[in-house]
C-alpha positions in Angstrom: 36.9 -1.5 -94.6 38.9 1.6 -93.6 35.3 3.0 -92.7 34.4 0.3 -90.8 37.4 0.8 -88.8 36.8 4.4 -88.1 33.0 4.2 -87.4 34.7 1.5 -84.5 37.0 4.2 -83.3 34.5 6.4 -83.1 32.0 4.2 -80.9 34.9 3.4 -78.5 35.5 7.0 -78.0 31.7 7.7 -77.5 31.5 4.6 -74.9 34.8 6.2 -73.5 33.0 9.7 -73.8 29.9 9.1 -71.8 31.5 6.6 -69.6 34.0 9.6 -68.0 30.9 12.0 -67.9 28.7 9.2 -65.7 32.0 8.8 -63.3 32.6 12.7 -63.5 29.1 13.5 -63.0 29.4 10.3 -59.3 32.4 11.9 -58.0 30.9 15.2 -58.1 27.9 13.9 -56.1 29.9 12.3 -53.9 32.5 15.2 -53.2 29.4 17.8 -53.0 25.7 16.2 -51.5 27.3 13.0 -50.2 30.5 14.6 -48.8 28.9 14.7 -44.9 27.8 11.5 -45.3 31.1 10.1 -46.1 33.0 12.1 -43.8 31.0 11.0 -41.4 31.8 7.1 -41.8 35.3 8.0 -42.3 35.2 9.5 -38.6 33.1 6.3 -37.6 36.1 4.2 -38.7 38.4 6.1 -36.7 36.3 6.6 -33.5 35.7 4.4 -30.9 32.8 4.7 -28.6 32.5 3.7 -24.9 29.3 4.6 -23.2 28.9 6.5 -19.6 26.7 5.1 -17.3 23.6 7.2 -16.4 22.8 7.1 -12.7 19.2 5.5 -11.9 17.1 6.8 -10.1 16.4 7.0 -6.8 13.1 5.3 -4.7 12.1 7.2 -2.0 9.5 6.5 0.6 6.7 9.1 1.9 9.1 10.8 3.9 12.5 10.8 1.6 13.6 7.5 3.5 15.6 6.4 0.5 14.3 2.7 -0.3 16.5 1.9 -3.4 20.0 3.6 -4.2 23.4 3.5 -6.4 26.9 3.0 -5.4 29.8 3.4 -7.6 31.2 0.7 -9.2 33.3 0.2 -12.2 33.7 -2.0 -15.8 36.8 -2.8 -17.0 37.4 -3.3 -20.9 40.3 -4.1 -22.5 41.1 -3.0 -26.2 43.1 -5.7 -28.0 45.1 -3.0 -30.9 46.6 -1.1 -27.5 47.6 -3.7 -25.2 51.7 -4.1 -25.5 52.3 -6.7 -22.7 48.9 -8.7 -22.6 51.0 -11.3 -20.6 50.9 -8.7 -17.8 47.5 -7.8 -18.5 46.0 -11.0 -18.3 48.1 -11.8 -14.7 46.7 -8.7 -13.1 43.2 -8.9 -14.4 42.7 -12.8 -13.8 44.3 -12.2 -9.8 42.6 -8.6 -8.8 39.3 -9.9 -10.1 39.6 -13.2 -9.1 39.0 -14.7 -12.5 40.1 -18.0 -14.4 43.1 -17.1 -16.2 42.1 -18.7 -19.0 38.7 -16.9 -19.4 40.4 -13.7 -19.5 43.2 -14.6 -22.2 40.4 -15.4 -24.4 39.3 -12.1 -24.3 42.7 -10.0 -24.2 43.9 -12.2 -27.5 40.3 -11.6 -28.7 40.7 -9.2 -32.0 37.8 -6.7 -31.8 37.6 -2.9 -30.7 36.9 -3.7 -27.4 35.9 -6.4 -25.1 34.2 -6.7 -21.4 36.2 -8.7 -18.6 34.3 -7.5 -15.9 30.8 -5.3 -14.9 30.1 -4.1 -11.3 33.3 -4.1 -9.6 33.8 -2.2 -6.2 35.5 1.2 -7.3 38.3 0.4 -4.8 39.1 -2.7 -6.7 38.8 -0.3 -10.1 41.1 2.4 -8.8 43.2 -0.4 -7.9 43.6 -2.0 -11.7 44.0 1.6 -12.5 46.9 2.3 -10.8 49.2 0.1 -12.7 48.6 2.0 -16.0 48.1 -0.9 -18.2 47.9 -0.1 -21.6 44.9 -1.2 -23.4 43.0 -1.7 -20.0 40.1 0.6 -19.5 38.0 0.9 -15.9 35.3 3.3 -16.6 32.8 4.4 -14.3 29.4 2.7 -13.4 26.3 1.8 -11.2 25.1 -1.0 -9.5 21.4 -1.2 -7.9 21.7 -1.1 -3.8 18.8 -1.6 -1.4 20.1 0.0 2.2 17.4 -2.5 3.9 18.0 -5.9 2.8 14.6 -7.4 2.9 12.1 -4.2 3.1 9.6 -4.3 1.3 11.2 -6.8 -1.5 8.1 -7.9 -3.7 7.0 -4.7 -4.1 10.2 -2.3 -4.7 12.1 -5.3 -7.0 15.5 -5.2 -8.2 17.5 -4.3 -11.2 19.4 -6.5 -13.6 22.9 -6.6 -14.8 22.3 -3.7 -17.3 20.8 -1.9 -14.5 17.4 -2.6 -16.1 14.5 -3.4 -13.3 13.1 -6.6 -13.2 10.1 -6.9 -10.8 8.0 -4.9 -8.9 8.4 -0.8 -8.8 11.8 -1.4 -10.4 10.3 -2.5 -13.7 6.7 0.0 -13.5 8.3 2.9 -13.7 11.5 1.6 -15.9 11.0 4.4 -18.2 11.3 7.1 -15.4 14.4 5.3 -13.6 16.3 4.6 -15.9 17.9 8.0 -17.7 19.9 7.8 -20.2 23.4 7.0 -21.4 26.4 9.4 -22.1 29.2 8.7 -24.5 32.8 8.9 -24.4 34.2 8.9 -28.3 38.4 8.9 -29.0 40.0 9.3 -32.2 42.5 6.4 -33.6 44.2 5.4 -36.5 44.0 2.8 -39.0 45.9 0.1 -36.4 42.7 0.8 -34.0 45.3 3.1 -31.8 44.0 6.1 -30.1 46.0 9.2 -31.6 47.6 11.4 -29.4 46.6 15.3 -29.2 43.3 14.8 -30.5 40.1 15.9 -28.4 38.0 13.9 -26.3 34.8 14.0 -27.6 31.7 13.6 -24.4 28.2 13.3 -24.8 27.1 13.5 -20.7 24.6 11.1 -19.8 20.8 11.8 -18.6 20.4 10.5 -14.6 17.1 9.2 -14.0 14.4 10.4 -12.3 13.6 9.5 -8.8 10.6 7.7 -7.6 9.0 8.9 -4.4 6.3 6.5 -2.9 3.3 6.1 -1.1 5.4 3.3 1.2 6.3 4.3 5.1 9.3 3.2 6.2 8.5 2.6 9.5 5.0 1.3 9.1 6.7 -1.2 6.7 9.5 -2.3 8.9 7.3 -2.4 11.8 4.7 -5.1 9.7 7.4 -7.1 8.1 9.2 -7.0 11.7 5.3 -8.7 13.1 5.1 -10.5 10.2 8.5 -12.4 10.3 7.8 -13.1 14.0 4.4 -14.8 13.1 6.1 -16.5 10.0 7.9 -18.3 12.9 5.4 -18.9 15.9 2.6 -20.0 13.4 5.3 -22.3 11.2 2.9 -20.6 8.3 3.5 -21.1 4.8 2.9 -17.0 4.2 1.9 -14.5 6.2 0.6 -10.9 4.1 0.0 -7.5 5.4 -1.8 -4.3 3.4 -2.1 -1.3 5.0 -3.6 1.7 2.8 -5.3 5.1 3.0 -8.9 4.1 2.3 -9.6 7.5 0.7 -7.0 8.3 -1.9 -5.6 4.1 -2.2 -2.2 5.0 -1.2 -0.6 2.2 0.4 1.4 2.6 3.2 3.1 -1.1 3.4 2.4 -4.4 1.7 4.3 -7.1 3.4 5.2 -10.8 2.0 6.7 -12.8 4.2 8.9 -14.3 4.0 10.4 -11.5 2.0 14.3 -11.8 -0.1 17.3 -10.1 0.0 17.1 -7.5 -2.7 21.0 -7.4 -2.9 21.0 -11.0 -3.5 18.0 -12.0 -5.4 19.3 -14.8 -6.6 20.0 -16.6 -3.8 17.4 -18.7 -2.2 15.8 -18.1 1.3 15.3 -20.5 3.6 11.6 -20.9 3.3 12.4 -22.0 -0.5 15.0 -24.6 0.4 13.4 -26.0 2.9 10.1 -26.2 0.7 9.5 -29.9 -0.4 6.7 -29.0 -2.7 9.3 -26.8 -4.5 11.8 -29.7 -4.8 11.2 -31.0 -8.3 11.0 -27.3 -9.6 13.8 -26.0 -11.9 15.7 -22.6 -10.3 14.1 -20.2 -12.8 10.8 -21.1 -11.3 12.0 -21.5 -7.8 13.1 -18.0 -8.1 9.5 -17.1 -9.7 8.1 -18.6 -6.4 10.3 -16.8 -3.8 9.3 -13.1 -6.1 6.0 -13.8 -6.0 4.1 -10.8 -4.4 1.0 -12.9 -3.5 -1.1 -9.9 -2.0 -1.4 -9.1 -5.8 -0.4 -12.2 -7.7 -2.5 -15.1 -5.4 -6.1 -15.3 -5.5 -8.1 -17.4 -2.3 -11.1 -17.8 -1.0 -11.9 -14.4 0.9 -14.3 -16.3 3.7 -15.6 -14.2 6.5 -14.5 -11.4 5.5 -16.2 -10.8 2.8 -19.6 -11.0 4.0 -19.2 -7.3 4.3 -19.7 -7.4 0.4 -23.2 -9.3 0.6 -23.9 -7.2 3.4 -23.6 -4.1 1.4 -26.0 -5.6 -1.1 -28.3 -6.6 0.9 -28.9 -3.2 2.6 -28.6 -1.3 -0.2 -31.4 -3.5 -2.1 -33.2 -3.4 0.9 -34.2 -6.8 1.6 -33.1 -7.3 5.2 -33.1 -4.7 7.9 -30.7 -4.6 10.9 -33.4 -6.4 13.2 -34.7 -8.7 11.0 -34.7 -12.2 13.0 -33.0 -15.8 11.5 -32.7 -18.5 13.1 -29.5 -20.8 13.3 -29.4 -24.2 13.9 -25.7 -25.1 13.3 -26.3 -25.7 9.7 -28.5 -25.0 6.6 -29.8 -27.6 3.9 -29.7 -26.0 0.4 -31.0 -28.7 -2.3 -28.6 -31.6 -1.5 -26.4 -30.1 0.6 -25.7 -29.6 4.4 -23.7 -26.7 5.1 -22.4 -25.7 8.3 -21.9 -23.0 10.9 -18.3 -22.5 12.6 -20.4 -22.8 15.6 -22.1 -26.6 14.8 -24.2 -26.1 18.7 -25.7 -23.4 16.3 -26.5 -19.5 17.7 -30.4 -19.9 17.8 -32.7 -17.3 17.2 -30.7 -14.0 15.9 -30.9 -10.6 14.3 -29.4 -9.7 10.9 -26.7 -7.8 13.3 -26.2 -10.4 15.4 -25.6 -12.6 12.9 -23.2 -10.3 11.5 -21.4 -9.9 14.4 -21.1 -13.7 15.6 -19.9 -14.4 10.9 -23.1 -16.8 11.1 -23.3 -18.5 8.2 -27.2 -19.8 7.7 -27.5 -16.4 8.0 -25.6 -15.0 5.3 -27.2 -17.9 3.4 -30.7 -16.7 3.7 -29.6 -12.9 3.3 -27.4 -14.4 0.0 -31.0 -15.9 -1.5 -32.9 -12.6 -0.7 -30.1 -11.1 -3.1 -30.4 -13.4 -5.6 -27.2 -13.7 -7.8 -27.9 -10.8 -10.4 -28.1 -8.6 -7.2 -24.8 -9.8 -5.8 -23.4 -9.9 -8.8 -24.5 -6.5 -9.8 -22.6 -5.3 -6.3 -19.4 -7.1 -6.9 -19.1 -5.7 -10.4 -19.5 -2.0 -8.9 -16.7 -2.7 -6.2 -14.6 -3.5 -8.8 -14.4 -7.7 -8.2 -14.5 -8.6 -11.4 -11.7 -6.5 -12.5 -8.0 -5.8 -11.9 -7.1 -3.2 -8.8 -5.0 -1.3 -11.1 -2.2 -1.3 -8.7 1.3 0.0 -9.9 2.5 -3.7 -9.7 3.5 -6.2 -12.3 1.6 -9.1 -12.7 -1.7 -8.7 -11.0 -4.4 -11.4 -10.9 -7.7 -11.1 -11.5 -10.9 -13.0 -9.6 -11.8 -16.5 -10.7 -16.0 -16.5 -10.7 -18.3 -18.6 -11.8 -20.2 -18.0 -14.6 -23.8 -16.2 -13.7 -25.6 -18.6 -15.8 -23.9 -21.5 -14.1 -25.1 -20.5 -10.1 -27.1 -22.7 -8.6 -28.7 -22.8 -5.4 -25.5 -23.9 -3.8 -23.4 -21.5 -5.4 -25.1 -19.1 -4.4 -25.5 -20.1 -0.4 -21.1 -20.8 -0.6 -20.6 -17.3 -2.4 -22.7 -15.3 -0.2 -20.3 -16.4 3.4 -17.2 -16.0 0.9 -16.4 -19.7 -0.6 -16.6 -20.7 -3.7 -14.4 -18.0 -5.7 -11.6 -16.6 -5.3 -10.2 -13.1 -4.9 -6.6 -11.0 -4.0 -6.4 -9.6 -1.1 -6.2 -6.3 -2.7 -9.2 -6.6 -4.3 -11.0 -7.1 -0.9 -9.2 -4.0 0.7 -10.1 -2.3 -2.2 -13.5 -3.1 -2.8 -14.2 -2.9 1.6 -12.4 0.8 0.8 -15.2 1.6 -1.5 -17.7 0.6 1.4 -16.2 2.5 4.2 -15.1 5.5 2.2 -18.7 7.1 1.6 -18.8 4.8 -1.5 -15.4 5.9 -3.9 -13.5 3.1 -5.6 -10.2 3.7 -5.6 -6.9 2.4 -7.5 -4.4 1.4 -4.4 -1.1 2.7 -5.3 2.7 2.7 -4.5 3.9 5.9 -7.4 3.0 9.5 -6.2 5.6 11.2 -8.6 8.8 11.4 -10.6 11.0 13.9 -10.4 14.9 15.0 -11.1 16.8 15.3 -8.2 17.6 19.3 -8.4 12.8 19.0 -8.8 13.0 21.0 -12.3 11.2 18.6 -13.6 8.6 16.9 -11.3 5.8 14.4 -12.9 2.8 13.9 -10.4 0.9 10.7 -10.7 -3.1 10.8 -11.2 -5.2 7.6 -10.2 -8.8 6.8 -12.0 -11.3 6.3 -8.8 -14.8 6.2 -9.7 -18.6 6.0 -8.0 -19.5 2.5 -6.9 -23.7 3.3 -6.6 -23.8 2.6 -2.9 -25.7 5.0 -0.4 -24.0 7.3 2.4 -26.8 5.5 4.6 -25.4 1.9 3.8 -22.2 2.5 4.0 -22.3 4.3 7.6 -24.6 1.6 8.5 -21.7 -0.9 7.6 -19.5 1.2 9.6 -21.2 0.5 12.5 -21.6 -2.8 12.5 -18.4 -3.6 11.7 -17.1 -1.1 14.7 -19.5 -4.0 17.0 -18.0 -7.0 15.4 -14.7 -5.8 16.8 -16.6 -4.0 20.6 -18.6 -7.3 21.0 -18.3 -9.6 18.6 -15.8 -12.3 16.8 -13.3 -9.6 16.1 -12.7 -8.5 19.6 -9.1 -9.4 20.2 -8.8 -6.2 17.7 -10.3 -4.1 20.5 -8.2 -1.1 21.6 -9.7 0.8 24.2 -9.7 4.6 23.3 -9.8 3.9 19.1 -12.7 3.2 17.2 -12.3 0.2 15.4 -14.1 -1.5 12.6 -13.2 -5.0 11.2 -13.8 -8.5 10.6 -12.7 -12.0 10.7 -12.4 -14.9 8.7 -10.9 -18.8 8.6 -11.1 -19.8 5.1 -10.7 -23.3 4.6 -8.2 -24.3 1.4 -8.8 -26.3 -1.2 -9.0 -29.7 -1.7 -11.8 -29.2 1.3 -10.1 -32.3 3.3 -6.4 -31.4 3.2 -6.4 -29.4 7.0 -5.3 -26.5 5.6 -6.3 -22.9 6.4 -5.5 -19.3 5.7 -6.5 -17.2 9.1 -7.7 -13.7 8.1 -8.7 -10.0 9.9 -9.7 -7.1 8.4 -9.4 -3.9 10.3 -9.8 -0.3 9.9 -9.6 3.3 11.9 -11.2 5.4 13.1 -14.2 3.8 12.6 -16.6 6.4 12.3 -14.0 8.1 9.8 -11.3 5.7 8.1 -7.9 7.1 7.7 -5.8 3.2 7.5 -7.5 0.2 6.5 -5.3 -3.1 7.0 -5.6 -6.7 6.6 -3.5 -9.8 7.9 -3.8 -13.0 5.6 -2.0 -15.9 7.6 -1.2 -18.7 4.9 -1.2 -22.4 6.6 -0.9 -22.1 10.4 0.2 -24.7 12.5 -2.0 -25.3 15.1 -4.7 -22.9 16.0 -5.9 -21.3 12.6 -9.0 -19.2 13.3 -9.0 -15.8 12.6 -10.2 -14.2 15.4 -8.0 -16.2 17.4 -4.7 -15.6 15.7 -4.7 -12.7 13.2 -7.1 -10.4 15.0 -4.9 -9.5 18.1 -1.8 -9.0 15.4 -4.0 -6.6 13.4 -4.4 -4.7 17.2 -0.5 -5.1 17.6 0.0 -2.9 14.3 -2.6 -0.5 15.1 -1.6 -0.3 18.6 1.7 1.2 16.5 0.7 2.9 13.9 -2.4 4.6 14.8 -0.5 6.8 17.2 2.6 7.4 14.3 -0.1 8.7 12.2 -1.2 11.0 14.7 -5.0 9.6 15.5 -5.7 10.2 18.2 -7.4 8.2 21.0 -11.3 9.4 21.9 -12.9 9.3 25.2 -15.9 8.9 23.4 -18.1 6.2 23.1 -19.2 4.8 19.9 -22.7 6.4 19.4 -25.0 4.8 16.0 -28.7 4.3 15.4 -29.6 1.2 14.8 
């Protein structure tokens, strides 16, 4: 028994033994490897941690116009553990910001490190709340998003969000170069969440942004959404659009959506969207959606006219039409079942493919479509990049809507070759008509030409992919010319400015469903003919009254370039326009 009892003891002191080593052997760990690591979340307990703002950057246009901005504002925060008269807190924070009373009590009484009352507030109003020394009450310094122009340009620069994060347009591209990154202010306090006196300030600065500088022209843009507002009006359009871009590198000077929003207040509904009855029934989120929506990249429509340039260029360059081969246009053409007409229903008679070119016959285009064939055509619109994206620097591009090769028919085929029948952006038709009057380069139109820091140590330049698109230099200075004689003497000559060489084209393209009266009016244009430095074109969406494009959008396209050739310093030439035809 009495060695029972020992062998017992001596277990218990064992247990006892190896049980002191283990925790000897954990403390020792955790005063030697682990002791950062512990010091560490002891600090964490006593710090508390209030971010710095990081300036955005900047969006500049071509010339250092400065399109987007900052202007100080401030956040205030309150700290629950410091406050020691929240009833005076809560009086002056609910009448200098104008807020419930009861909304802010909820937050003072709220128990938690700290808590937001208020972002963006105007730093006079933040010096303000400073100035009666409230303890507990924090205004630090921020930065809200400010657009000096209102209006300019709104669908493509976008706007920023409440954490200063972009939401459309250039704003949300090139996020990751705007935005910079945020500093850190960290105080010491004690156990009651208090900060403690004498101790040191600990700052991590924050990282500005980098700026953006862009393609865009300040006064070219102004100057389009200025003629663009004013047709808006005298047209009672739905839309009116304007692209103008360098033809040769893509870089586009101003795209214009009218009616454009106010990128200080994009929240708030224009006009146009109120007074929309189709928009009625829609919920605000997508009302909004519909007053953002940048359709020179987000719309597709039926190109019309215009882009007979396209079966043009595939014709020539497959050679199966020549400049004076002769059609003959009776008002109309019969394909299978069908009878589809001319805009010209007395019909233009006997004609050249030139002529026919010049007066947008359609029979004609019909015939030159079939000597194509669809595997031809399509074979050209896949090499001017129709069947793909632009690659613009934009969120939220469309892409075309085709039909299926296997599923043309003869019809098909007669409605694609004068521009029906499919749809397209606009910027994919400036694009791909780019290709044809560059020498044959497809480019990527673009807004981003670099990123840099504001003192330019550190500078990123943007590259864009452009690629070969197979046509000749024979077709496309053929096309060049006769697209200069559509404007000298054909349906494009309310475009004519005496002194410029001019190239462009026309087109009325009639909306779907086919019976519901509604048109979108559209020119084309382009200088100097003969050796393209601006390409534009003017998409009128749903004019009242006359609708044709000749007629309407034709003389506005020679209203901008009455403008901005000059402001781009191209000069006028004495010269006639000399080709062989």
């Amino acid at each position: 028994m009495h060695y029972y009892h020992r062998k017992k003891v001596r277990i218990c002191m064992w247990v006892f033994i190896v049980t002191a080593a283990a925790l000897l052997i954990w403390l020792i760990f955790l005063m030697i490897p682990q002791s950062g690591y512990y010091e560490q979340r002891a600090n964490d307990l006593h710090e508390r941690e209030r971010t710095i703002k990081a300036a955005r950057g900047r969006i500049f246009d071509r010339n250092g116009v400065i399109l987007a901005d900052n202007q100080s504002v401030c956040t205030i925060t309150v700290i629950h553990n410091q406050i020691t008269d929240p009833e005076k807190v809560i009086k002056v924070l609910s009448q200098e910001l104008d807020l419930d009373e009861e909304t802010v009590r909820k937050r003072v009484e709220k128990v938690s490190s700290i808590e937001r009352i208020l972002s963006n507030v105007p730093k006079a109003l933040g010096d303000r709340i400073r100035s009666y020394k409230l303890d507990g009450v924090n205004v630090d310094e921020d930065y809200s998003r400010y657009y000096p122009y209102g209006t300019l340009a709104s669908k493509v620069l976008g706007f920023t969000g409440s954490d200063n994060q972009g939401i459309i347009g250039l704003e949300v591209k090139y996020d990751q170069y705007l935005q910079g990154t945020e500093g850190l202010i960290l105080t010491t306090t004690d156990v009651r969440g208090l900060e403690v006196d004498n101790t040191a300030e600990k700052r991590v600065d924050p990282v500005d942004g980098l700026d953006l500088y862009t393609s865009i022209d300040y006064n070219i843009q102004a100057y389009a959404q200025q003629v663009a507002d004013r047709m808006l009006e005298q047209k009672e359009a739905k839309g009116v659009s304007i692209i103008l871009m360098d033809p040769q590198n893509g870089e586009i000077y101003a795209m214009v959506n009218a009616p454009e929003f106010d990128l200080n207040e994009p929240y708030t509904f224009t006009a146009a969207v109120t007074a929309d009855e189709n928009l009625a029934q829609l919920s605000d989120n997508d009302k909004l959606n519909q007053m953002w929506r940048n359709t020179s990249i987000n719309d597709t429509y039926e190109p019309g006219s215009t882009f007979k340039i396209i079966t043009a260029t595939a014709a020539l360059e497959e050679q199966v039409v020549s400049l004076n081969d002769t059609f003959v246009c009776p008002g109309f053409r019969v394909v299978k079942d069908r009878r589809i007409r001319c805009h010209k229903t007395a019909g233009h008679g006997t004609e050249t493919f030139l002529q026919g070119f010049m007066n947008s016959c359609n029979p004609v285009f019909m015939d030159v479509g079939a000597r194509v064939g669809i595997d031809g055509l399509y074979k050209y619109f896949n090499n001017l990049g129709l069947f793909e994206k632009t690659g613009v620097d934009l969120p939220g591009e469309s892409s075309s809507i085709m039909h299926d090769i296997n599923n043309v028919g003869e019809v098909e085929l007669a409605t694609i070759s004068f521009g029906q029948s499919f749809q397209i952006t606009p910027l994919q038709l400036l694009r791909a008509v780019s290709a044809v009057i560059n020498g044959g380069t497809l480019v990527t139109p673009h807004f981003g030409v670099k990123a840099a820091s504001a003192d330019l140590t550190q500078v990123e330049v943007f590259d864009y992919e452009t690629k070969a698109s197979g046509l000749s230099p024979a077709t496309c200075e053929t096309l060049k010319m006769m697209l200069e004689k559509v404007v000298a003497e054909g349906t494009g000559n309310k475009a004519y400015i005496e002194g410029y060489r001019i190239g462009g084209k026309t087109a009325t393209s009639q909306k779907l469903p086919r019976n519901s009266g509604k048109y979108i009016a559209s020119f084309l244009g382009f200088s100097p003919a003969d050796d393209p430095k601006v390409i534009g074109l003017i998409f009128i969406d749903e004019p009242v009254g006359t609708y044709y494009g000749g007629t309407i959008a034709a003389p506005v396209m020679k209203e901008i370039f009455e403008n901005v050739l000059p402001y781009l310093n191209i000069e006028k030439t004495a010269e006639a326009a000399e080709w062989e035809t």
